[in-house]
C-alpha positions as CSV (number, residue, x, y, z in Angstrom):
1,X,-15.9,-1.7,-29.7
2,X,-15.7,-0.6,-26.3
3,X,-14.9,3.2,-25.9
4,X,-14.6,5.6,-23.2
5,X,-17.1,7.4,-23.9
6,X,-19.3,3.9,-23.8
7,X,-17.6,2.7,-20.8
8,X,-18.2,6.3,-18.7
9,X,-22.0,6.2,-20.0
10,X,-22.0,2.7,-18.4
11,X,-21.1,3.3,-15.2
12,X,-22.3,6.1,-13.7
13,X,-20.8,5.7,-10.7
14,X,-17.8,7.0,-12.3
15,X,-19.3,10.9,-13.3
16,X,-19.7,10.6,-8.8
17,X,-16.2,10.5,-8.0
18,X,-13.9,13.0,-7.6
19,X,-10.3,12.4,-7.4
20,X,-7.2,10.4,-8.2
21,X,-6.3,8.9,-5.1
22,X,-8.2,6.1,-3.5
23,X,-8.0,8.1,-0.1
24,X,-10.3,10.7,-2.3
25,X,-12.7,8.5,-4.2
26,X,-14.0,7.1,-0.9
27,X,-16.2,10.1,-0.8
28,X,-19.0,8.4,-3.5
29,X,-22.2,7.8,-1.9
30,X,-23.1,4.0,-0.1
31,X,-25.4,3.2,-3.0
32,X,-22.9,3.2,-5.4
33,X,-21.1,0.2,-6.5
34,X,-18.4,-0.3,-5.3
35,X,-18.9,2.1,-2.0
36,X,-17.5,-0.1,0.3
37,X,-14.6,-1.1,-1.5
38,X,-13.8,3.0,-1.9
39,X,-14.1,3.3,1.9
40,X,-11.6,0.5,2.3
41,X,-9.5,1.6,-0.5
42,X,-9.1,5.1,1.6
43,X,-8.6,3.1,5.0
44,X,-5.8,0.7,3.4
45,X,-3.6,4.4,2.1
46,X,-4.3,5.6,5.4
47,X,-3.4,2.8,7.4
48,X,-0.6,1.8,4.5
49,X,0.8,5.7,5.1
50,X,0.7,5.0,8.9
51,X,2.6,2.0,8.5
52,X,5.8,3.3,6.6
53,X,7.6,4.8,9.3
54,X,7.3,2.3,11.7
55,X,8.6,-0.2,9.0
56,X,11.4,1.9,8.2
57,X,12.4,2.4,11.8
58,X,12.8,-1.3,12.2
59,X,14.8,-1.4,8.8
60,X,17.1,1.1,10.3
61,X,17.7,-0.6,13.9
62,X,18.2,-3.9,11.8
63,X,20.4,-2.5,9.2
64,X,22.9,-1.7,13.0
65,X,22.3,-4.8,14.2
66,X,23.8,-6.7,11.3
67,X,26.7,-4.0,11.3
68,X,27.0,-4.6,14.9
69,X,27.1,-8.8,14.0
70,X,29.4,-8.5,11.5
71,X,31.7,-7.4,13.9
72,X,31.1,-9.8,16.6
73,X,29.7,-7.0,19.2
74,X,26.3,-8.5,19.6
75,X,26.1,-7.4,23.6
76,X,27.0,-3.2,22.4
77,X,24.1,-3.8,20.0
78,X,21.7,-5.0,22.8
79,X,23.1,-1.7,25.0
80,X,22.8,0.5,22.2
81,X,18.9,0.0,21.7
82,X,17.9,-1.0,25.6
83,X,15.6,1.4,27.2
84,X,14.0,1.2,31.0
85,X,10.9,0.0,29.0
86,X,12.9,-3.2,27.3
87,X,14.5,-3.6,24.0
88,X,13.8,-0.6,21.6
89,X,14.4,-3.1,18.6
90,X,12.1,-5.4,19.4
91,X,9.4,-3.2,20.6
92,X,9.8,-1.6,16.5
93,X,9.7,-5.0,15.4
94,X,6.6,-6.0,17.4
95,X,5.0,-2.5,16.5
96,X,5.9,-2.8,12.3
97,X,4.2,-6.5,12.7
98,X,1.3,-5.1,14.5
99,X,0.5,-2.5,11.9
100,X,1.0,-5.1,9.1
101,X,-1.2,-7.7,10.4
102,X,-3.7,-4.8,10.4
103,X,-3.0,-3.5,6.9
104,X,-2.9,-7.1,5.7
105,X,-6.4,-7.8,7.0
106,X,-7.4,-4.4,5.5
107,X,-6.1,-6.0,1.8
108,X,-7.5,-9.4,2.3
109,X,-10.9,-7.2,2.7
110,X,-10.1,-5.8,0.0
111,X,-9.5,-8.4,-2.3
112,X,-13.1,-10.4,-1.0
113,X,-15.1,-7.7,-3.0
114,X,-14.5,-8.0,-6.7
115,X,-14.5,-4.5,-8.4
116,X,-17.2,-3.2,-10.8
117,X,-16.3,-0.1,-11.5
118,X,-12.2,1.5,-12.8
119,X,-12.4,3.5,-9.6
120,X,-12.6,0.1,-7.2
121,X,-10.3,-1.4,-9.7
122,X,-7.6,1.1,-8.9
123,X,-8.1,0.0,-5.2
124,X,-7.2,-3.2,-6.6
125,X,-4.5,-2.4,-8.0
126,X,-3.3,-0.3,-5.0
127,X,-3.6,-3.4,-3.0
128,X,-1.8,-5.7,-5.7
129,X,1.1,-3.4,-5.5
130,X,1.5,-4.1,-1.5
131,X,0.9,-7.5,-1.8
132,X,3.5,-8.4,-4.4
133,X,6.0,-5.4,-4.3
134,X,7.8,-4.9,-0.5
135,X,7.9,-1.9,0.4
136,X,12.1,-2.1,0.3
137,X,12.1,-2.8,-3.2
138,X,10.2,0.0,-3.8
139,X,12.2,2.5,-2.4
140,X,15.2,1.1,-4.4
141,X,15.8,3.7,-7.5
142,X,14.1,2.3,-10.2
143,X,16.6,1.6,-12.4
144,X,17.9,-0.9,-10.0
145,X,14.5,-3.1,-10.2
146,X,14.7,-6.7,-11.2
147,X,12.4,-7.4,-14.6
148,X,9.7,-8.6,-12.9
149,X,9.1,-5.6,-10.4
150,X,9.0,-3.1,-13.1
151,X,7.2,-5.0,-15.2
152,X,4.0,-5.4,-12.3
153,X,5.4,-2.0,-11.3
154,X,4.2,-0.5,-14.7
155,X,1.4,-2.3,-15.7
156,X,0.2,-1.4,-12.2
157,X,0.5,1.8,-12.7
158,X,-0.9,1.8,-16.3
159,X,-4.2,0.6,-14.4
160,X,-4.1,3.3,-11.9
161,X,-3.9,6.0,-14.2
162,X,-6.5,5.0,-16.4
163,X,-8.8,4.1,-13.6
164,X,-7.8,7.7,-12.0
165,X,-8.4,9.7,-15.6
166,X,-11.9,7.7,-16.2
167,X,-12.8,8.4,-12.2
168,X,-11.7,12.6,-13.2
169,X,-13.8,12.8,-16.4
């Protein structure tokens, strides 16, 4: 029977580590196991953290344009969000699509390297969560999740905090 105890005397890369997050584990030395996939792991939150606002400002300007459609003023919509530089909303959309492409070549990184230890299985599960939860459903309160997203949601989380408490210990 496998116990923790077993599984932390196995893999000793996991006494090396020092913290929770992914942005923190990347600290372990380059001869560990799963080095490389730590270092991405801290890129993707930084990169992922980087992203957010950007996506949310292009969420906002399109949450107005569909007010703007529904009532037929298309042409006060384009006014609205024109600058001397262009169109405001689709320099955010170009901009959220740029950091995204970036972030999803980060994940697809990610996901090359399988993990061998719980700390680059968190990063795993880190990157699972982006790649099958949008980030607008996330922000929804959680009681107003479909089945499915809390289920991944939770078991996604189960796997991060065990990872994250074997990674502390």
């Amino acid at each position: 029977m496998l116990t923790r105890r077993k599984l932390l005397a196995s893999t000793p890369a996991l006494a090396v580590a020092v913290a929770t997050p992914a942005a923190a584990v990347c600290t372990m030395p380059t001869s560990e196991p799963d080095a490389e996939l730590l270092r991405l792991g801290a890129e993707f939150e930084r990169q992922y953290e980087a992203w957010k606002p950007y996506w949310r400002t292009m969420h906002a300007m399109g949450e107005t344009w569909q007010e703007f459609a529904r009532s037929g003023r298309f042409a006060d919509f384009m006014d609205a969000w024109r600058t001397p530089e262009g169109d405001a909303y689709e320099a955010a959309i170009e901009t959220n699509n740029e950091k995204l492409t970036r972030l999803d070549e980060l994940a697809k990184r990610i996901r090359a390297i399988p993990p061998s230890t719980l700390a680059g299985l968190m990063v795993h599960a880190r990157v699972c969560r982006f790649d099958c939860l949008p980030l607008p459903k996330l922000e929804e309160a959680r009681e107003d999740w479909d089945w499915d997203v809390e289920c991944l949601t939770g078991f996604l989380e189960h796997v991060e905090r065990m990872a994250g408490s074997a990674v502390q210990s």
